[in-house]
C-alpha positions as CSV (number, residue, x, y, z in Angstrom):
1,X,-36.6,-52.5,4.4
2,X,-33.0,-52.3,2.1
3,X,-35.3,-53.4,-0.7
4,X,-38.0,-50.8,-0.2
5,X,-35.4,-47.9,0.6
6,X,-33.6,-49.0,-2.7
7,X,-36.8,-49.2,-4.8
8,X,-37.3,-45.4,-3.7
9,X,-34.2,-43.8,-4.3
10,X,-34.4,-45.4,-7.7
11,X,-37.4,-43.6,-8.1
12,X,-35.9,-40.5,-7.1
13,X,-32.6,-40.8,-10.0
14,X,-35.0,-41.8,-12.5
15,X,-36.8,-38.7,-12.1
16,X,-33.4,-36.8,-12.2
17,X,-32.3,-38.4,-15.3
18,X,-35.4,-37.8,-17.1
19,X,-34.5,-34.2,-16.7
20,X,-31.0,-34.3,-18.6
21,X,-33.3,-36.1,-21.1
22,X,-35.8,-33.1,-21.2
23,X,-38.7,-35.5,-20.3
24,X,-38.9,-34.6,-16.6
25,X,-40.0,-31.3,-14.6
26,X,-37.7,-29.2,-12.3
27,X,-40.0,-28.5,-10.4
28,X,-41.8,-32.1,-9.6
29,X,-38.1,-33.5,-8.7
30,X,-37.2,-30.6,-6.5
31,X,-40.2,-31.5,-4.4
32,X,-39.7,-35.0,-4.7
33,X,-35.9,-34.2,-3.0
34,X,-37.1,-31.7,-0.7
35,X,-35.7,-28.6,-2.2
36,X,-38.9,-27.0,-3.1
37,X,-39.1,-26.2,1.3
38,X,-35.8,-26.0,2.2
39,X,-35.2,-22.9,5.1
40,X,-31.9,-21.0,4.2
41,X,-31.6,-17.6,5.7
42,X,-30.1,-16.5,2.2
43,X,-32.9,-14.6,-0.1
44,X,-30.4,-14.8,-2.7
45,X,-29.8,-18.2,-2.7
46,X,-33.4,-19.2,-2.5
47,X,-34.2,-16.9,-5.4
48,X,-31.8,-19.1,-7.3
49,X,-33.7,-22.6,-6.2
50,X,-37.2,-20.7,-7.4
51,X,-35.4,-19.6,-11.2
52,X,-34.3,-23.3,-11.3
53,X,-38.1,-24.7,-10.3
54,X,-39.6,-22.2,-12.7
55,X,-37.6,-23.4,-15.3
56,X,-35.7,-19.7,-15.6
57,X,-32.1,-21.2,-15.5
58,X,-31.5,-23.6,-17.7
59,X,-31.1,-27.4,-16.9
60,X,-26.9,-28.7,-17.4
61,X,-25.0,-31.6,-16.6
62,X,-23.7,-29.7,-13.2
63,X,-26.9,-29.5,-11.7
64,X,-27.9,-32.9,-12.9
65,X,-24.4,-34.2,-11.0
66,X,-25.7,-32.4,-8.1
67,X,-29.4,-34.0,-7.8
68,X,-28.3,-37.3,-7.9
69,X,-25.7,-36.4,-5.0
70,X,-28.9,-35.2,-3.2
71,X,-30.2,-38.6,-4.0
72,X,-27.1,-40.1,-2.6
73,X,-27.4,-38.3,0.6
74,X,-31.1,-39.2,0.9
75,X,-30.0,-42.8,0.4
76,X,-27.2,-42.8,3.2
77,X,-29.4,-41.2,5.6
78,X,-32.1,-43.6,5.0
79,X,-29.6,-46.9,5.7
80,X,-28.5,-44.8,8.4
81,X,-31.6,-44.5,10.0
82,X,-32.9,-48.2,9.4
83,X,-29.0,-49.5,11.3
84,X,-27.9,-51.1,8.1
85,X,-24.7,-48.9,8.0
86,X,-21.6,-49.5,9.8
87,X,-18.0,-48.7,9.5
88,X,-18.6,-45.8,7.0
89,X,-21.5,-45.3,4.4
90,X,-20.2,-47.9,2.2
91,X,-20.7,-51.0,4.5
92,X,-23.8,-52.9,5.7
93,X,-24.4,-54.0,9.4
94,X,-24.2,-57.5,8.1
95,X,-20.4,-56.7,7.0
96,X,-21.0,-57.1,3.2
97,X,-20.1,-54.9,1.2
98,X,-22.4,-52.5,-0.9
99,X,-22.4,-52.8,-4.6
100,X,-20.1,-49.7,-5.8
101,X,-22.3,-48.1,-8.0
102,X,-24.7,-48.0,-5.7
103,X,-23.1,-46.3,-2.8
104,X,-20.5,-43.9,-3.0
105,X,-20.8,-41.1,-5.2
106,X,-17.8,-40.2,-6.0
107,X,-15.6,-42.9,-7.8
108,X,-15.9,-46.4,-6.3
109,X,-13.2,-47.6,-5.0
110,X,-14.2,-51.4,-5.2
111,X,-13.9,-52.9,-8.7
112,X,-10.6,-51.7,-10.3
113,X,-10.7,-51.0,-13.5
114,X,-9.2,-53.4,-16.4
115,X,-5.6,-52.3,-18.0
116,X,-6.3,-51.5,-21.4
117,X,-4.9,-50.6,-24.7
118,X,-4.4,-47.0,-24.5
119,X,-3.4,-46.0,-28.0
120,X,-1.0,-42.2,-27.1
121,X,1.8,-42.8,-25.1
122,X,4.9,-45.4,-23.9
123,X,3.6,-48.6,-22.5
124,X,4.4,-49.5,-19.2
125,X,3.5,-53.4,-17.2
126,X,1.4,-53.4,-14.5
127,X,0.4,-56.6,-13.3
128,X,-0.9,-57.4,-9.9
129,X,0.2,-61.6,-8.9
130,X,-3.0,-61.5,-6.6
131,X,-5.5,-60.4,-9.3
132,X,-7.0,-63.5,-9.3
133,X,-8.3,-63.1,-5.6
134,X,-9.6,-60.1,-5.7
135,X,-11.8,-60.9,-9.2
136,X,-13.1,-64.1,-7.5
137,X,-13.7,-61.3,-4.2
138,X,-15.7,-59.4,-6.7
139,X,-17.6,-61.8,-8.3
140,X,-18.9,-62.7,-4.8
141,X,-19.9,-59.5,-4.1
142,X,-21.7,-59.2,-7.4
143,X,-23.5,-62.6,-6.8
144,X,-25.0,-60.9,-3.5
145,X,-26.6,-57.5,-5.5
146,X,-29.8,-59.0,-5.6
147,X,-31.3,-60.3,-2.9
148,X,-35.1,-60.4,-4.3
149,X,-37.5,-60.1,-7.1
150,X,-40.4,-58.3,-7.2
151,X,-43.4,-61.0,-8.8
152,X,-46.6,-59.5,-10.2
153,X,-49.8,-61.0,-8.5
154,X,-50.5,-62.2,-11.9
155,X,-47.7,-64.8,-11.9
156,X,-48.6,-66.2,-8.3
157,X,-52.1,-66.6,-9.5
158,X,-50.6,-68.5,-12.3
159,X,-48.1,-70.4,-10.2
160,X,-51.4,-72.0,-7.3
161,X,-53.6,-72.3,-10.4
162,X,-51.2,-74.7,-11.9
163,X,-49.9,-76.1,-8.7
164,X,-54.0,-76.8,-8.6
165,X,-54.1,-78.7,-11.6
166,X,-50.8,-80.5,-10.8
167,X,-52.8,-82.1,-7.4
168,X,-55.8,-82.2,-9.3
169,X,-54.0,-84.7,-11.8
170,X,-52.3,-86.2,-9.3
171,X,-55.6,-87.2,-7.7
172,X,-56.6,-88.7,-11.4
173,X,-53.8,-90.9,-11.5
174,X,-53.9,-92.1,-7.9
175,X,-57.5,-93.4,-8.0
176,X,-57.3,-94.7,-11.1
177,X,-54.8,-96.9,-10.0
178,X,-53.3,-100.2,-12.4
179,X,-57.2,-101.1,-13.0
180,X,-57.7,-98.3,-15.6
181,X,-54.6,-97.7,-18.1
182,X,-56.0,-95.6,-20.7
183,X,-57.0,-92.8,-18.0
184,X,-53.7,-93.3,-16.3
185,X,-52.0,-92.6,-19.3
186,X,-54.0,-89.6,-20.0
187,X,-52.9,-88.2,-16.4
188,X,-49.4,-88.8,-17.1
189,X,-49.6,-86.3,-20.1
190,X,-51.1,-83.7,-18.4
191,X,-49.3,-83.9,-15.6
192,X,-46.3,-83.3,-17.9
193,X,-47.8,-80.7,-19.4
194,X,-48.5,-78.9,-16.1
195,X,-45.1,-79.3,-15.2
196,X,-43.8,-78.0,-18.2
197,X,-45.3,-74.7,-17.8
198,X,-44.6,-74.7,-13.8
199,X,-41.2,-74.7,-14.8
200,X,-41.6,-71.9,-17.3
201,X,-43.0,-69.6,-15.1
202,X,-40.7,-70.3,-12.2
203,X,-38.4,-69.6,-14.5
204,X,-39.4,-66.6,-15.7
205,X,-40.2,-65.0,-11.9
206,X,-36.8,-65.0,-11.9
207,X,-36.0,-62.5,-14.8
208,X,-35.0,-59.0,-13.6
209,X,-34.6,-56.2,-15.8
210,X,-30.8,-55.0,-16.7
211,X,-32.2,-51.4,-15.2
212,X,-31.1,-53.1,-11.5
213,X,-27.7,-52.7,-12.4
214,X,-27.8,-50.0,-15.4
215,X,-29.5,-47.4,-13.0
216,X,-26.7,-46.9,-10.6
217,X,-24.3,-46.6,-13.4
218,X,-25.7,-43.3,-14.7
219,X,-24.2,-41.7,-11.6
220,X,-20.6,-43.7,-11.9
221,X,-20.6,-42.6,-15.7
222,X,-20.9,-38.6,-14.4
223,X,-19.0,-39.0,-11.2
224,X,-16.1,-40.3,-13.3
225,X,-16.5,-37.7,-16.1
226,X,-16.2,-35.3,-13.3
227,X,-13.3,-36.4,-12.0
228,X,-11.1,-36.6,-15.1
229,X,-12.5,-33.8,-16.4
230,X,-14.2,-35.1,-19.6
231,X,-17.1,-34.3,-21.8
232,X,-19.7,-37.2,-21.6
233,X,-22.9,-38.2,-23.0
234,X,-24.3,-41.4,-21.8
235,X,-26.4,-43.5,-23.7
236,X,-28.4,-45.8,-22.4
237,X,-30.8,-48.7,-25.0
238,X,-32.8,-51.9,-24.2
239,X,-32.4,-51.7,-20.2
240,X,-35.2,-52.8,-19.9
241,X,-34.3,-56.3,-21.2
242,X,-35.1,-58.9,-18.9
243,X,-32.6,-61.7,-18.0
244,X,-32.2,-64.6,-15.5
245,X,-31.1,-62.4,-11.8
246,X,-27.8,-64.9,-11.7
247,X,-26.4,-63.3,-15.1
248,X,-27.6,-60.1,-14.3
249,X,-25.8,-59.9,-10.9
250,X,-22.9,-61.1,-12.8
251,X,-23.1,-59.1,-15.3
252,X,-22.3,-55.8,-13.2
253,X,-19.0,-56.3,-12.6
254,X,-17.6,-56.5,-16.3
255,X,-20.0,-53.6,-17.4
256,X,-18.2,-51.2,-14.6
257,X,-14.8,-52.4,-16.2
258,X,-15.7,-51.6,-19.8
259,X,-17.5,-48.5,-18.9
260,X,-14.7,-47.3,-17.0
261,X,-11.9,-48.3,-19.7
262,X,-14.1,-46.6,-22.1
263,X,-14.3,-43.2,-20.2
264,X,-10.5,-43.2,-18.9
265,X,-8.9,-44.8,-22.1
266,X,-11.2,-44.2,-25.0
267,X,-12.4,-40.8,-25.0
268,X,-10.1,-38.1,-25.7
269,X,-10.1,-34.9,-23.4
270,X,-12.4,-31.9,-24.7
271,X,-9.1,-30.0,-26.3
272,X,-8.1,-33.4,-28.3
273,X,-11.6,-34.0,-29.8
274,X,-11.6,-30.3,-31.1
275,X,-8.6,-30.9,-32.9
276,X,-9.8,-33.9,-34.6
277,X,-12.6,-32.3,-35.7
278,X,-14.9,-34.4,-33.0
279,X,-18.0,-33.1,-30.6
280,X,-16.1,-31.6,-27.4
281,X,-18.9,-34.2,-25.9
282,X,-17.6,-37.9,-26.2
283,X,-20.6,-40.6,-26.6
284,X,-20.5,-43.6,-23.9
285,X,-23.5,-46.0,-25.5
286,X,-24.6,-49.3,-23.4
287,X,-26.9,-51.3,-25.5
288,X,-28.6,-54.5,-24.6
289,X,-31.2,-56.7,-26.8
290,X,-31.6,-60.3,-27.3
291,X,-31.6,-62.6,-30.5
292,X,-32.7,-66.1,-29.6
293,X,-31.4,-67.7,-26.6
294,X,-28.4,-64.9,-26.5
295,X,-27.7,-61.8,-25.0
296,X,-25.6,-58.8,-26.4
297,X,-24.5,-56.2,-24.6
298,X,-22.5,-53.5,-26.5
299,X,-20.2,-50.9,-24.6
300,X,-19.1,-48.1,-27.7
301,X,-17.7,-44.9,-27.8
302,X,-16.4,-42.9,-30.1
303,X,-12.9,-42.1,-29.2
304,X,-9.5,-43.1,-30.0
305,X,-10.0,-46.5,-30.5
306,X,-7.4,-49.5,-30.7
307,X,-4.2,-49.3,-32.4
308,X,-3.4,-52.7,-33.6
309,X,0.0,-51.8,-34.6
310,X,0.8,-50.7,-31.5
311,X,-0.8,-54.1,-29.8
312,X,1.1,-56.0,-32.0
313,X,4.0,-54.4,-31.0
314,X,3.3,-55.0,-27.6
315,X,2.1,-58.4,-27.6
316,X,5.9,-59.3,-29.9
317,X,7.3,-57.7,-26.6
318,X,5.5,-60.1,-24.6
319,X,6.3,-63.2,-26.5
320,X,2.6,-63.8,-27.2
321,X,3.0,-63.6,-30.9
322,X,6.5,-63.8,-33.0
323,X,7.6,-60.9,-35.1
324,X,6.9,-62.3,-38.5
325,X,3.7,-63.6,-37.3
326,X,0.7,-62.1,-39.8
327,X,-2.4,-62.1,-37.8
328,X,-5.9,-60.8,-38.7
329,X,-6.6,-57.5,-37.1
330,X,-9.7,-59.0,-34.6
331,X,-7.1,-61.3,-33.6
332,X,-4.6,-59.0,-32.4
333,X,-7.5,-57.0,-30.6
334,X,-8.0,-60.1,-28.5
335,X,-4.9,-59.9,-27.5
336,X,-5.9,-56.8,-24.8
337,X,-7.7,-59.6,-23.2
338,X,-4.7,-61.6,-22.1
339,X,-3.8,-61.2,-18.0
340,X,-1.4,-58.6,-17.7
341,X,-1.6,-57.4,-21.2
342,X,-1.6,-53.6,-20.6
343,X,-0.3,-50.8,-23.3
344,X,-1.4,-48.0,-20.5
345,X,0.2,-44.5,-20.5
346,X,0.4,-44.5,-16.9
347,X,-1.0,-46.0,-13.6
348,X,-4.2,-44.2,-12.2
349,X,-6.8,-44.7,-9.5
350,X,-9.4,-45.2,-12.2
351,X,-8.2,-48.0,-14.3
352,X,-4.4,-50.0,-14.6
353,X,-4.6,-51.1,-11.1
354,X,-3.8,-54.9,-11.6
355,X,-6.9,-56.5,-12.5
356,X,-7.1,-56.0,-16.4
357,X,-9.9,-57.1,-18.9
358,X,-8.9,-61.1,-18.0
359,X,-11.5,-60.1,-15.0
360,X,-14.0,-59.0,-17.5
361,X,-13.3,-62.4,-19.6
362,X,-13.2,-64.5,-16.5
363,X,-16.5,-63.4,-15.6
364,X,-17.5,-63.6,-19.1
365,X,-16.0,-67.1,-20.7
366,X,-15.9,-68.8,-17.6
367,X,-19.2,-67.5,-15.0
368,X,-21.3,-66.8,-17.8
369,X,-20.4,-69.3,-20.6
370,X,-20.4,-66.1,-22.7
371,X,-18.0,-64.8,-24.7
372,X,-16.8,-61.2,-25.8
373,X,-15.7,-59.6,-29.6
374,X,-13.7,-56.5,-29.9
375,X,-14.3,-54.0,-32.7
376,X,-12.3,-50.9,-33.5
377,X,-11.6,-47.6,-36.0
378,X,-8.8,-46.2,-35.1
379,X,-9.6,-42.4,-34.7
380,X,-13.0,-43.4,-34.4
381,X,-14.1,-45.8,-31.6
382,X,-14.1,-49.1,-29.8
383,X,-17.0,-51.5,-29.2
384,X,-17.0,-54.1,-26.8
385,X,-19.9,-57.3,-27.9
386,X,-20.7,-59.7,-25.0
387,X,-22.6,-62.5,-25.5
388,X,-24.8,-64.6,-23.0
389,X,-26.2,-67.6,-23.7
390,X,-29.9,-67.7,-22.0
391,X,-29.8,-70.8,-20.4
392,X,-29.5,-71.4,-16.5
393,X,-26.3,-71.7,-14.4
394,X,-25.5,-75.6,-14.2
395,X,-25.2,-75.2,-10.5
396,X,-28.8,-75.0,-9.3
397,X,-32.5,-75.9,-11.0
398,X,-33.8,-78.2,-13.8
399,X,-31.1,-78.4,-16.2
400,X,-30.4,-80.4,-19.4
401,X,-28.0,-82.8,-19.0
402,X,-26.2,-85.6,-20.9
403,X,-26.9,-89.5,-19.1
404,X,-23.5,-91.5,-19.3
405,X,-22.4,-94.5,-18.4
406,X,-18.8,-95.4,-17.1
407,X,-18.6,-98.7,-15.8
408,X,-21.8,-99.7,-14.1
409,X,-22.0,-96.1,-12.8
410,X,-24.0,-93.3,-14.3
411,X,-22.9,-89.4,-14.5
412,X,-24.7,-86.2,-15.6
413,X,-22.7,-83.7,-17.6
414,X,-24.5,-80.5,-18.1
415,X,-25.4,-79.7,-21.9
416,X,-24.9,-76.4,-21.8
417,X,-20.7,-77.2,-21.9
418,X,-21.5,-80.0,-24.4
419,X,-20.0,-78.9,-28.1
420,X,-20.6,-82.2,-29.4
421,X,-20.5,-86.2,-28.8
422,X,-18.0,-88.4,-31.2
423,X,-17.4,-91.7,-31.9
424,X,-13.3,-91.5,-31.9
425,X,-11.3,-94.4,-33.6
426,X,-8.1,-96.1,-32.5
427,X,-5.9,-93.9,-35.5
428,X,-7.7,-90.7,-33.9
429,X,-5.7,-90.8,-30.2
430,X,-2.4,-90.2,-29.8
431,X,-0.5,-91.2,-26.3
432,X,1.9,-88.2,-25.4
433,X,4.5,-88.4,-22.3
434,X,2.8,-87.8,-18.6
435,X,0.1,-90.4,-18.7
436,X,-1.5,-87.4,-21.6
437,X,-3.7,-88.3,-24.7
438,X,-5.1,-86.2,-27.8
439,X,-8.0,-87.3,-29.8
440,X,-8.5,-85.7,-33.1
441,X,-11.9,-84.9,-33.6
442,X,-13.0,-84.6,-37.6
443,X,-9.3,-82.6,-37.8
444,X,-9.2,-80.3,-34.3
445,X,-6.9,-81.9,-31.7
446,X,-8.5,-82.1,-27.8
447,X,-6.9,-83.5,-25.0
448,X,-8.5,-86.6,-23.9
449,X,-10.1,-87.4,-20.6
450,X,-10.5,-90.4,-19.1
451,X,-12.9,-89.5,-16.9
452,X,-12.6,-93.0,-15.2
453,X,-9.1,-91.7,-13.7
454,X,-10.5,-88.8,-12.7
455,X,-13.7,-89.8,-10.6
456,X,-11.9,-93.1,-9.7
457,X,-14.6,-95.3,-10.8
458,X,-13.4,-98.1,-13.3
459,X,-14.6,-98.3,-17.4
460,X,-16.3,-101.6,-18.7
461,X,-12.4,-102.0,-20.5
462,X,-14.3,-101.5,-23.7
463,X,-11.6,-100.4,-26.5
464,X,-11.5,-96.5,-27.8
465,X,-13.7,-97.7,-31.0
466,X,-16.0,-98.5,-28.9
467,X,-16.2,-95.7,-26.2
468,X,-17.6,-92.0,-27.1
469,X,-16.2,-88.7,-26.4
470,X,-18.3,-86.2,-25.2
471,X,-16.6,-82.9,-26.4
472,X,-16.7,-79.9,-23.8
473,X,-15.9,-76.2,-23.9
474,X,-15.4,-73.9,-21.2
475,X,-14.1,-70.3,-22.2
476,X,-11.6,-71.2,-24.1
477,X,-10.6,-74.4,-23.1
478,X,-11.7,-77.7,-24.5
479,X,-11.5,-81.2,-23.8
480,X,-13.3,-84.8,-25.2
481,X,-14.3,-86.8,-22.1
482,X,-13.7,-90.4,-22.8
483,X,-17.0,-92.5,-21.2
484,X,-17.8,-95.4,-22.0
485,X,-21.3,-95.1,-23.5
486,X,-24.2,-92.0,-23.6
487,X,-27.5,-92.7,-22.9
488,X,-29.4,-90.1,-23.3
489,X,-29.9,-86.6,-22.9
490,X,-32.7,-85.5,-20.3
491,X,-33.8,-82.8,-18.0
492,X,-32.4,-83.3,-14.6
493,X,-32.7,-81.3,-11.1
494,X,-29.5,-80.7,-9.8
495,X,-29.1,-80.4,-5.6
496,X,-26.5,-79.8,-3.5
497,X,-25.0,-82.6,-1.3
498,X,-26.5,-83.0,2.6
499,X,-23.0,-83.5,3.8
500,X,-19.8,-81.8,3.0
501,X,-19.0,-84.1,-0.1
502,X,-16.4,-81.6,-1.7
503,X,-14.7,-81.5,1.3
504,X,-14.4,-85.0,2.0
505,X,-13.7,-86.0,-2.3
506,X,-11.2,-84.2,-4.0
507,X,-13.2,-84.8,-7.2
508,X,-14.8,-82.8,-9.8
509,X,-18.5,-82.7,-8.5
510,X,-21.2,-79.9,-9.0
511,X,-23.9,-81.9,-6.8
512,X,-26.9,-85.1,-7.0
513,X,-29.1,-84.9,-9.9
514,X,-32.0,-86.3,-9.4
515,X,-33.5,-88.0,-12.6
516,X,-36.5,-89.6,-10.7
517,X,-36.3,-93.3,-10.3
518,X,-32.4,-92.8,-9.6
519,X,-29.8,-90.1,-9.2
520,X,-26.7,-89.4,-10.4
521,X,-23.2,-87.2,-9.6
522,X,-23.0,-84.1,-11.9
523,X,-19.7,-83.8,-13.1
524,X,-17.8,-80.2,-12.7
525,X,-16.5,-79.5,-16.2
526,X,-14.9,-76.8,-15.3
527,X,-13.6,-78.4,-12.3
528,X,-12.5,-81.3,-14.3
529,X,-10.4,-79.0,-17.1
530,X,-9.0,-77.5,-14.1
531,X,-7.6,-80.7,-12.6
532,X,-6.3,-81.6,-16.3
533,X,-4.5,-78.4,-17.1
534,X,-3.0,-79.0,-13.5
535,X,-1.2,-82.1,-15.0
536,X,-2.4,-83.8,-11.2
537,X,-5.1,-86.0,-11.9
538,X,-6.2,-88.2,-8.6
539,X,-4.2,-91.4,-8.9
540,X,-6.7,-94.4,-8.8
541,X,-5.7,-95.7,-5.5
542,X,-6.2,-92.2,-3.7
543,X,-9.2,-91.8,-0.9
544,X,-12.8,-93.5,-1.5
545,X,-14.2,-93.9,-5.1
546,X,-17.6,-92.3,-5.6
547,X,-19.3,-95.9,-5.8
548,X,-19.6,-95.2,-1.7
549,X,-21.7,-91.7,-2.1
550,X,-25.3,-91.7,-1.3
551,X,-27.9,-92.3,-4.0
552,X,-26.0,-94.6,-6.7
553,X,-28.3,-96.8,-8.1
């Protein structure tokens, strides 16, 4: 029922929007919204809903605004009606949370904005110690938007007829038994064929078109032009891009932050832009499109832009860079990214309220394995570049993964935080104080992992020159895990534990991956950094090794 009333109302906004676009009739959306019947005992004021259906006043922006608040309204009532609201309009019966650029129609009060480099006026600090929680609070809520797919009969057909042959070749094999090689052979190669493309097309039931989340954001853009009393044009390309529904629902939440910076901070009000010989109209553009196994998504405008002097200045201030310090000038935009960096004017309810852009590159670096690139004109306009690799979330699925050995123990680590595997010599490590090692791979220094002190399950005792290091990158932190030898690198199918492992091991552990004739432990990379950059790793003697889970072979 949520999905359907959803899938209606969209309807409804996309009808509206094609009207500021001058591809849409008045008069089909007023019916659509009811207007075209509505009983007011006013002649006057149903003269003026008849000029607007025959097309006699002209279409704006205000009466745009206005639509999708009837939209809004529709929407409310229909959750209303169906008992999914509770508490107010924002809140479902289930007690989560609606996305905030779905619900309220006015500015969302949900995802604060990020503290960005406003380039007019005196800096002030704004830094909230709890940020942290509530961009982890956020990211949960943005991991529950969708709660379904829609799937084209098409692709079921697809899916039983090659679930079919999968049986079918099953069959084959079974009958044939050890008596007839050749054929069993043969059955073996088609069954991996068959599963090959089950796996692409259960992988691609599970793309969802950026539109989910871009839709909803039409509204926030004009709400919150309204509200600070700015001149907007929002410009919307390639939303119709389809991408895996985990980095979609992430993606919502770093989106709202940029498009909200770039509305409070970037444009300049109507009188400003005169001046400088702008449009009165500022330009918002969100553009998505793909280029091999990446995303970009691109939030411009053409404002103020970045002052890098100013930046510069601030980040001396902060002791993130010394005075005499020459850095290029995309190095010193980065700096915006840092928690707490803020150069903002002043403290308002639309952005500088604690959680800056470190939530957009949290969500970014570290949920999405992306990264982000800041470009700027001063006087001109900012762009924002985030890139997504295409591959799956390590934490669920068939994944690739790298087969190592420690010991007489074997452990996945997923590819996709794999930079590289070295063969490190003796002259390569150096031993600092804390138990702490750096390897220098081909001229960049990493900290070393042992990763037998860290899962608590002992090495062969081989020496360095004979070990590998498996060189990892999360965000912006990297690390060379020390094993003692890589197998191989194979598809795996990652599960979650039957019993409350993480709670019981204190060890860096996505889940069992299951590699068919054995399974293995998946090691957390991120989890694993995090211990390291804690300076705690688990002493060897502490709790149960993980030679006593379930499912070591």
């Amino acid at each position: 029922m949520l999905d359907s009333i959803q899938q209606c109302i969209e309807t409804l906004e996309q009808g509206v929007l094609d009207l500021e676009s001058g591809s849409g009739r008045t008069a089909e959306v007023m019916e659509k919204l009811g207007l075209s019947h509505v009983k007011l005992p006013s002649a006057q004021v149903i003269t003026l809903l008849d000029m607007l259906a025959d097309g006699i006043t002209p279409m704006n922006q205000d009466i745009v605004s206005a639509f999708l608040g009837v939209c809004e309204a529709h929407k409310k009532l229909l959750y209303a009606l169906a008992g999914f609201l509770e508490q107010g309009a924002g809140v479902l019966r289930s007690g989560k949370e609606l996305a905030p650029a779905q619900v309220d129609a006015p500015i969302p009060a949900a995802p604060p904005a990020q503290e960005e480099a406003a380039p007019a006026g005196q800096p002030v600090e704004h830094h909230d110690e709890h940020a942290q929680d509530k961009v982890h609070e956020a990211q949960a809520h943005a991991r529950q938007a969708i709660a379904s797919v829609r799937v084209g009969t098409d692709r079921l057909d697809k899916l039983i007829e090659l679930v079919g042959k999968l049986m079918v070749t099953y069959a084959v094999i079974s009958q044939a038994g050890n008596g007839d090689m050749a054929k069993t052979l043969a059955g073996l190669r088609d069954m991996d064929s068959v599963i090959g493309r089950l796996q692409t097309e259960v992988e691609a039931i599970r793309l969802v078109p950026l539109k989910q989340i871009v839709a909803p954001m039409q509204r926030l853009v004009k709400s919150l032009s309204q509200k600070i009393g700015k001149k907007v044009r929002f410009e919307i390309e390639g939303e119709d891009l389809a991408l895996d529904k985990s980095i979609v629902e992430s993606l919502n939440e770093p989106l709202v932050h940029l498009l909200r910076n770039a509305l409070d901070h970037g444009l300049e009000p109507a009188e400003e832009r005169a001046a400088a010989g702008k449009d009165e109209t500022g330009t918002v553009r969100l553009s998505a499109l793909r280029k091999g196994e990446t995303a970009y998504l691109l939030v411009s405008d053409d404002g103020r832009g970045l002052d890098p002097e100013r930046i510069r200045r601030k980040a001396v201030e902060k002791g993130l860079m010394k005075e005499s310090e020459q850095l290029p000038e995309a190095d010193i935009l980065q700096f915006i990214l840092k928690s707490g960096f803020s150069t903002a004017e002043q403290i308002t309810d639309v952005s500088g309220r604690g959680v800056g852009m470190d939530a957009v590159v949290n969500a970014i670096r570290v949920g999405l394995g992306g990264d982000i690139l800041i470009e700027s004109d001063l006087g001109k306009g900012a762009t924002f570049t985030i890139s997504i690799p295409l591959s799956r979330s390590a934490n669920e699925g068939i994944v690739d993964a790298l087969v190592c050995r420690l010991g007489q123990e074997v452990f996945l680590i997923p590819s996709r935080d794999v930079v590289e595997i070295y063969a490190p010599a003796e002259r390569d490590v150096v031993a600092l104080p804390g138990d702490r090692e750096t390897v220098d791979v081909r001229g960049e220094v990493h900290a070393l992992l042992r990763l037998d002190r860290f899962l608590d399950t002992p090495s062969d005792g081989r020496p360095i020159d004979r070990s590998q290091a498996v060189v990892v990158r999360v965000g912006d932190a990297r690390a060379a895990i020390l094993v003692d030898e890589v197998l191989r690198q194979q598809q795996v199918v990652i599960t979650g534990f039957t019993v409350p492992v993480q709670d019981i091991f204190a060890l860096p552990i996505l889940g069992l991956g299951m590699m068919g004739e054995s399974d293995a432990v998946v090691v957390n990379v991120e989890e694993l950094l995090r211990h390291f950059q804690g300076r705690t790793p688990p002493p060897q003697d502490s709790g149960p090794s993980l030679t006593a889970l379930p499912g070591q072979g």
